[in-house]
C-alpha positions as CSV (number, residue, x, y, z in Angstrom):
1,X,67.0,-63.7,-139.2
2,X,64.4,-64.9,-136.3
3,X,61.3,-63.1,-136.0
4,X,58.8,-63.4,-133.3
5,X,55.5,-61.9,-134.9
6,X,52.7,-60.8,-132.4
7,X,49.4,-60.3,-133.7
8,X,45.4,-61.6,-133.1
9,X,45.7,-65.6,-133.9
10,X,42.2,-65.7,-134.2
11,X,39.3,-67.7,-135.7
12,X,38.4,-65.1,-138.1
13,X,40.4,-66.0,-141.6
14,X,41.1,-62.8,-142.1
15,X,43.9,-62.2,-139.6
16,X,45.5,-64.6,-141.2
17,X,45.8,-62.9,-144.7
18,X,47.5,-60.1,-142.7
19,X,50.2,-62.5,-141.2
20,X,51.2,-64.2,-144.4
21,X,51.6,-60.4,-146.0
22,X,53.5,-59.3,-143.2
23,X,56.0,-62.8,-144.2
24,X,56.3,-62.3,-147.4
25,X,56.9,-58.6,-147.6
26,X,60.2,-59.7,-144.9
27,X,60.9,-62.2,-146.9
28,X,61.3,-60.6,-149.9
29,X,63.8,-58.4,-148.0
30,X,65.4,-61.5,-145.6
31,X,64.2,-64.7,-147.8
32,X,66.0,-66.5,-145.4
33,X,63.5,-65.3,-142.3
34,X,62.1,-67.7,-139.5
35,X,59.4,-66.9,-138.0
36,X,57.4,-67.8,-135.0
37,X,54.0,-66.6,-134.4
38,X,52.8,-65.5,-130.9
39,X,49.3,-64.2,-129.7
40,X,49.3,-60.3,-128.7
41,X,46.3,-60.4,-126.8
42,X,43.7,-63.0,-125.2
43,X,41.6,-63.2,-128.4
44,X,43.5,-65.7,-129.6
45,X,44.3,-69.5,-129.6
46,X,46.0,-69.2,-126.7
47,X,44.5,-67.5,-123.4
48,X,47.2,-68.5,-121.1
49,X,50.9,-67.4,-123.1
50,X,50.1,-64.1,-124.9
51,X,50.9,-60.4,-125.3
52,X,54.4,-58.6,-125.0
53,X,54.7,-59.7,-121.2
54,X,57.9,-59.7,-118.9
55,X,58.2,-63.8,-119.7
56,X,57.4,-62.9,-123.6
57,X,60.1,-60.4,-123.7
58,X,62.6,-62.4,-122.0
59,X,62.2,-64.9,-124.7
60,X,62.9,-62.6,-127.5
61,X,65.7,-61.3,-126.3
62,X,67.1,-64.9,-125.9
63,X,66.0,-66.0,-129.4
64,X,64.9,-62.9,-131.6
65,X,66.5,-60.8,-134.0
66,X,63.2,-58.9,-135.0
67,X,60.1,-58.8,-132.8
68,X,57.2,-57.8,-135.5
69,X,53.7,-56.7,-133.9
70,X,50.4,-56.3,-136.6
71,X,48.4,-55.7,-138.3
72,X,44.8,-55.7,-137.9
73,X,42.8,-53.0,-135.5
74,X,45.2,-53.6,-132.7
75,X,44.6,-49.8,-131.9
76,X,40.9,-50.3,-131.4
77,X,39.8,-50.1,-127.7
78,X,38.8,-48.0,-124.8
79,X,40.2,-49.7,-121.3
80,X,42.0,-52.4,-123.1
81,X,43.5,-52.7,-126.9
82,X,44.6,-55.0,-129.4
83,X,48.2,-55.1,-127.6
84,X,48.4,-56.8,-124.1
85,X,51.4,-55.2,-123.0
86,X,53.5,-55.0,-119.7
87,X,54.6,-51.4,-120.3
88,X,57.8,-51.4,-117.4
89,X,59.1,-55.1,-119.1
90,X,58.6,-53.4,-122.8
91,X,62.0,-51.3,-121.9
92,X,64.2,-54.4,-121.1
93,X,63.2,-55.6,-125.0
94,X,67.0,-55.7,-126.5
95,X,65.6,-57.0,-130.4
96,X,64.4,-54.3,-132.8
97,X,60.8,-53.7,-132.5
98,X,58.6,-53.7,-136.0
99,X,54.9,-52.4,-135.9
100,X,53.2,-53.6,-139.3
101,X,50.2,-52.2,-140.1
102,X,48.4,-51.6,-137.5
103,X,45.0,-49.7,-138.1
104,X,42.0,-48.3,-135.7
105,X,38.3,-49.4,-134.8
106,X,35.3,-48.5,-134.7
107,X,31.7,-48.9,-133.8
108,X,29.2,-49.6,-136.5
109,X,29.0,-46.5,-138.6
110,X,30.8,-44.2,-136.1
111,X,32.2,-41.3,-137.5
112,X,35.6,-41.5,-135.5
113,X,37.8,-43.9,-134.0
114,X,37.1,-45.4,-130.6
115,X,38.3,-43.2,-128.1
116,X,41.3,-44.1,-125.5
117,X,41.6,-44.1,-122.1
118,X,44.5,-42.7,-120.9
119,X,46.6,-45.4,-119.7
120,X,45.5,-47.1,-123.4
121,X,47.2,-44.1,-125.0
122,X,50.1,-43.8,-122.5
123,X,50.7,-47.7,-123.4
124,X,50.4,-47.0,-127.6
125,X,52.6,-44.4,-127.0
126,X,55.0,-45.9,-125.2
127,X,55.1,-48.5,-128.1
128,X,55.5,-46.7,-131.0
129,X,58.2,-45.0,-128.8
130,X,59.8,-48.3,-128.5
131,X,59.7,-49.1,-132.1
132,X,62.5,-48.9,-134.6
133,X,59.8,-49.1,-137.6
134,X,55.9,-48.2,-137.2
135,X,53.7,-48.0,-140.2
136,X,50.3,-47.7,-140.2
137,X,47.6,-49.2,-142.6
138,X,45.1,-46.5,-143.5
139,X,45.4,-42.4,-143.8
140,X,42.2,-42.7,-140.5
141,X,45.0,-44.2,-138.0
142,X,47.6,-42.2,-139.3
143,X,45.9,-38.8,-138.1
144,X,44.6,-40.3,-135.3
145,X,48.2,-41.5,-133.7
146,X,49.1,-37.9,-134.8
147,X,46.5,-36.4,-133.2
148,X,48.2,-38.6,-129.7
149,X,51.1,-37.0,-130.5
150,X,53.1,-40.2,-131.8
151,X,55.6,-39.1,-134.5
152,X,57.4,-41.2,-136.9
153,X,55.0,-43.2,-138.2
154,X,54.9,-43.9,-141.6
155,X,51.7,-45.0,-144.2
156,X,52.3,-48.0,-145.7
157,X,49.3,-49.9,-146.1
158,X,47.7,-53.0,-145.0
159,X,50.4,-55.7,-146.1
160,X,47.8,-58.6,-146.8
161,X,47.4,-56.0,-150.1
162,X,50.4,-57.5,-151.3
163,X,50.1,-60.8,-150.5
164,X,49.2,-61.0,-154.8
165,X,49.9,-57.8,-156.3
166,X,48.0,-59.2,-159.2
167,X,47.3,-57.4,-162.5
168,X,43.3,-57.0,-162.8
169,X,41.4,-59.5,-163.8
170,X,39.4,-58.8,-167.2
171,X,38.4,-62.5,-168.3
172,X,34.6,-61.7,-167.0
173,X,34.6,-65.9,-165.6
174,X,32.9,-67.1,-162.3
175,X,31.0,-66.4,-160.2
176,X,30.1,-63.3,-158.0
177,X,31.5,-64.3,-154.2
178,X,29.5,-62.0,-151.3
179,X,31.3,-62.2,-148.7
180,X,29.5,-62.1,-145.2
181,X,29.6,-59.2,-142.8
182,X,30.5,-60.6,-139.2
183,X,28.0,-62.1,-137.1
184,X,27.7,-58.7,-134.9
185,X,25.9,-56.9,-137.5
186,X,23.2,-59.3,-137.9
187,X,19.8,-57.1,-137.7
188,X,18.4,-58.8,-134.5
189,X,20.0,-58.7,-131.4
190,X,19.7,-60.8,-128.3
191,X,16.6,-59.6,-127.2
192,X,14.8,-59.9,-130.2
193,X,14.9,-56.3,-131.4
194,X,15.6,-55.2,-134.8
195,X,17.9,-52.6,-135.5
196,X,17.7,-50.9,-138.8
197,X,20.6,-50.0,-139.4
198,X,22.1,-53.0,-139.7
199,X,18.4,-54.4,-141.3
200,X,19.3,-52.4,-144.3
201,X,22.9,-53.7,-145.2
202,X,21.7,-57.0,-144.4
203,X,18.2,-56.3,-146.8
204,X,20.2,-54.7,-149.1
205,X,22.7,-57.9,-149.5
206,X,20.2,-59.9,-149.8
207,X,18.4,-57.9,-152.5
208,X,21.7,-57.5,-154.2
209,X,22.1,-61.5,-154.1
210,X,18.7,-61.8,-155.3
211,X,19.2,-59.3,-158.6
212,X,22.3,-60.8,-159.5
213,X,21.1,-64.5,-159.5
214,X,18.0,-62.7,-161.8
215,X,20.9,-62.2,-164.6
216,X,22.0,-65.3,-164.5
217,X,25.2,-65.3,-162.4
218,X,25.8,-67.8,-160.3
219,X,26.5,-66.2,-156.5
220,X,28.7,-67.8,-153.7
221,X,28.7,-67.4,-150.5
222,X,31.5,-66.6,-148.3
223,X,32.1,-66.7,-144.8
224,X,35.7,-65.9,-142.7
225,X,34.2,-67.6,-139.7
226,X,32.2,-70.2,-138.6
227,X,29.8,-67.4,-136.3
228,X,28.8,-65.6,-139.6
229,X,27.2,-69.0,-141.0
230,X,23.7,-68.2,-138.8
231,X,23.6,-65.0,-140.7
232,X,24.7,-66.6,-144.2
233,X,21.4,-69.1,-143.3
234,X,19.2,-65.7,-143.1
235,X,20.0,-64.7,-146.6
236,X,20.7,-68.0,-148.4
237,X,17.2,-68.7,-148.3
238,X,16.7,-65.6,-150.8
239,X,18.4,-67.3,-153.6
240,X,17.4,-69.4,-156.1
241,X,20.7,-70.6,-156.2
242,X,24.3,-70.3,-154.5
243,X,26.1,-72.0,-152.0
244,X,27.7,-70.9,-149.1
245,X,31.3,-71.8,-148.0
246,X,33.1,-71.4,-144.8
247,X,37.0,-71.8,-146.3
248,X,39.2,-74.1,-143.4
249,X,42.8,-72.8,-144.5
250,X,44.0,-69.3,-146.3
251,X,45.0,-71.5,-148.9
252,X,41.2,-72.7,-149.9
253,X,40.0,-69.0,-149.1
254,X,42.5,-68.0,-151.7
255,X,41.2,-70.4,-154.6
256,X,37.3,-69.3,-153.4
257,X,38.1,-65.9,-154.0
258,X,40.1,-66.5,-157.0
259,X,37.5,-68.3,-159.3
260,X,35.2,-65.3,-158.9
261,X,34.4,-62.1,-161.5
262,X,33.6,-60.1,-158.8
263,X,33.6,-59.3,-154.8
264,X,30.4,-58.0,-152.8
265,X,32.6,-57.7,-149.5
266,X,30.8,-57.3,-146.3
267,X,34.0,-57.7,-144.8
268,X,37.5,-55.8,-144.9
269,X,40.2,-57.7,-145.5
270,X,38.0,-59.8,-148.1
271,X,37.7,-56.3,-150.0
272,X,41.7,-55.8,-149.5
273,X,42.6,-59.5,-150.6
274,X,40.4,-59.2,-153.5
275,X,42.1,-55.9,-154.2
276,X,45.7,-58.1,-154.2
277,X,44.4,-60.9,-156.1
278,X,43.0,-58.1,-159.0
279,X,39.3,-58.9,-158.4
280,X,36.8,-55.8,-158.6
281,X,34.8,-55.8,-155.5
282,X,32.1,-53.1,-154.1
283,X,32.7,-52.8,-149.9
284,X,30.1,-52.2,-147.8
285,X,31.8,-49.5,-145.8
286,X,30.5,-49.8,-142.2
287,X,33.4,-48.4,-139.5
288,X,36.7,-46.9,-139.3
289,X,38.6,-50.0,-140.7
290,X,36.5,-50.0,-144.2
291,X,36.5,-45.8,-144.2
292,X,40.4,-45.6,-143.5
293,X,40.6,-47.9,-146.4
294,X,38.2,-46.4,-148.5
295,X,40.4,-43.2,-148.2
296,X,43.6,-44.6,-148.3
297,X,42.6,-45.6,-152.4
298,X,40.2,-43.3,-153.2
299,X,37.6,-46.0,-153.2
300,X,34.7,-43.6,-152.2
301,X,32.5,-44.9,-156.2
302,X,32.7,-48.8,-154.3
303,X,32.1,-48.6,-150.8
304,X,28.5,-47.1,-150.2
305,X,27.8,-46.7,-146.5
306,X,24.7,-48.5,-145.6
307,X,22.2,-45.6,-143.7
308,X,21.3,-43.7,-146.4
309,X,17.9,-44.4,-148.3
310,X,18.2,-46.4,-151.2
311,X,21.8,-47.7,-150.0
312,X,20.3,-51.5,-151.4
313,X,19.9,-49.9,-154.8
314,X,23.2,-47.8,-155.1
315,X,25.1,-51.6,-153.8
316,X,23.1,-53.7,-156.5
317,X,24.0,-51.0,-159.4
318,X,27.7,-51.3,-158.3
319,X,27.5,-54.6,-158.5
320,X,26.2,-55.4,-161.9
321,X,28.0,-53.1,-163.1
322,X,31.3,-54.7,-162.3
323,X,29.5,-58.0,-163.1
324,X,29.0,-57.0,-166.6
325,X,32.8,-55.6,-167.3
326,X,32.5,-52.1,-166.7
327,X,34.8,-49.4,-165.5
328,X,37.4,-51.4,-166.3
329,X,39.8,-48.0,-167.0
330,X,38.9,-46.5,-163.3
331,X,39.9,-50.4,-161.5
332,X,43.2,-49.9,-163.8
333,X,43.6,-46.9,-161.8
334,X,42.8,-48.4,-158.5
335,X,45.2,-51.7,-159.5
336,X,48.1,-48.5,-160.0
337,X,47.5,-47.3,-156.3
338,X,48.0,-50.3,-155.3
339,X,51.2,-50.9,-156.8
340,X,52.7,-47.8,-155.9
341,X,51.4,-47.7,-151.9
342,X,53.6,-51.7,-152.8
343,X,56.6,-49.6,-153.7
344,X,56.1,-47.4,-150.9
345,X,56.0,-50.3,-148.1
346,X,58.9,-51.5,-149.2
347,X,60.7,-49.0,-149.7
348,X,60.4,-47.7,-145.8
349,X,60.6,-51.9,-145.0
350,X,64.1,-52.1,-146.8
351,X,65.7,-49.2,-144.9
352,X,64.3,-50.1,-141.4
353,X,65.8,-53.5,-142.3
354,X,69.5,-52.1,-143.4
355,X,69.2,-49.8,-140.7
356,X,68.4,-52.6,-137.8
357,X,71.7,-54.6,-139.8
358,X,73.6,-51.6,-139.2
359,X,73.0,-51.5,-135.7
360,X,73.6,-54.5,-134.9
361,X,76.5,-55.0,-136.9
């Protein structure tokens, strides 16, 4: 089977967790697959050949079986999304369309998703019209697309959770790995002004870092791209000790995460690869991509939101506690969710597969 797979080639590490889950979950259905990869929108590597455009459709219908669009927050966005899409050329797409999922955005701490201009929604619409299998990442985008009136979408979960599916991880060995929040939420702006908001997850990581070096541990430092290493220079200073690491390949980000006891995520899919790899983590839950998560699992006890008093205090305590090998029984739990939302993706991926077989048979 050849796959053309849209989604957001960019610099940020994480996207490409989502792209290898979304391979091997097909692959575990087609293990003969081929894929290409293609950039949906002009965030990418390439800001000439990308999105589902008259010339990009022609070419799938010449050499795909399976066009695949997702995941990441490809919903997010008020006069444009994560999707550049030529809505009239979409129809003349012969393959079977996939949507893999796909999740919303959000402003910092915004209590809903970003709100859509009308030709925005017309186009996701039009596009989960289109599509012979939609699913959807987090329980947030699936009452949102409702709420547009898209039906047939299914919650299946963000696939880079299954890029492991790996039983949890009890040895209590490593290190603690923070992982940095993106450069956009440093505390000062352009202009020189502080905003406290972001002051106080970025005080409260620090102070975290600072109390878990106090026991003892040795802390890491993590960052998906190369613009969060200005912020990563802010806090490192804090620490007696700890390095900071800016991982060149999934492969290396993989083995970073892996040697750790535990995850202080300042960033999603570092929180949902830890959750694949069996790694206890505490997410600092900051928009609609960490709070559709955070509801998806029930993970409400290890994501605190970071504008409350004391929010430095409650992150540290989570922390430690994890550190020091407890609640072991509720991650068991959390590890079961996993599995099962696994069973569920499947599941709805196998059928959409036979059925798309079927068809074209």
């Amino acid at each position: 089977m050849r796959i053309h797979h849209f989604y957001p080639k960019t610099i940020n590490i994480g996207d490409s967790f989502v792209s290898l889950g979304i391979r091997r979950m097909i692959r575990q259905v087609c293990p003969q697959a081929e894929f290409q990869s293609f950039n949906v929108n002009a965030r990418g590597d390439d800001r000439l050949d990308y999105g589902l455009t008259a010339s990009s459709i022609e070419r799938a219908n010449r050499e795909a079986d399976l066009v695949i669009v997702g995941g990441s927050n490809l919903y997010e966005g008020r006069q444009t999304w994560g999707v550049s899409l030529e809505a009239e050329a979409l129809e003349r797409l012969r393959p079977p369309l996939f949507l893999m999922g796909i999740g919303v955005g959000s402003g910092f701490l915004a209590s809903r998703p970003t709100r859509p201009s009308l030709r925005v929604r017309q186009e996701i619409v039009a596009l989960n019209r289109k599509a012979y299998h939609s699913t959807v990442r987090d329980v947030s985008t699936l009452e949102w697309l409702e709420n547009l009136g898209v039906k047939g979408v299914h919650l299946a979960g963000d696939p880079a959770t299954f890029l492991f599916s790996s039983r949890l991880q009890t040895e209590g060995k490593g290190y603690v790995a923070l992982v940095m929040p993106p450069r956009r939420y440093c505390p000062v702006g352009t202009r020189g002004r502080l905003d406290y908001r972001r002051w106080i997850m970025t005080n409260g990581l620090a102070f975290t870092a600072r109390a878990i070096s106090r026991r003892g541990y040795e802390v890491r430092i993590l960052c998906n791209d190369h613009r969060d290493e200005g912020l990563a220079r802010w806090l490192i200073p804090t620490l007696p000790s700890g390095d900071c690491v800016l991982p060149a390949t999934p492969e290396e980000y993989f083995r970073c995460l892996s040697e750790s006891r535990a995850v202080v995520a300042g960033r999603l899919h570092s929180a949902i690869l830890s959750y694949s790899m069996g790694i206890p983590f505490v997410l600092i839950d900051v928009d609609m991509r960490t709070r559709g998560f955070v509801r998806t699992y029930d993970l409400e006890a290890w994501a605190p939101r970071p504008h409350f008093l004391g929010f430095r205090a409650r992150l540290t305590n989570r922390v430690l506690e994890l550190v020091e090998g407890g609640h072991r029984q509720e991650w068991q739990a959390l590890i079961r969710r996993r599995d099962e939302m696994e069973g569920r993706a499947m599941t709805l991926l196998m059928h959409a597969v036979e059925g798309t077989l079927q068809r074209g048979g």
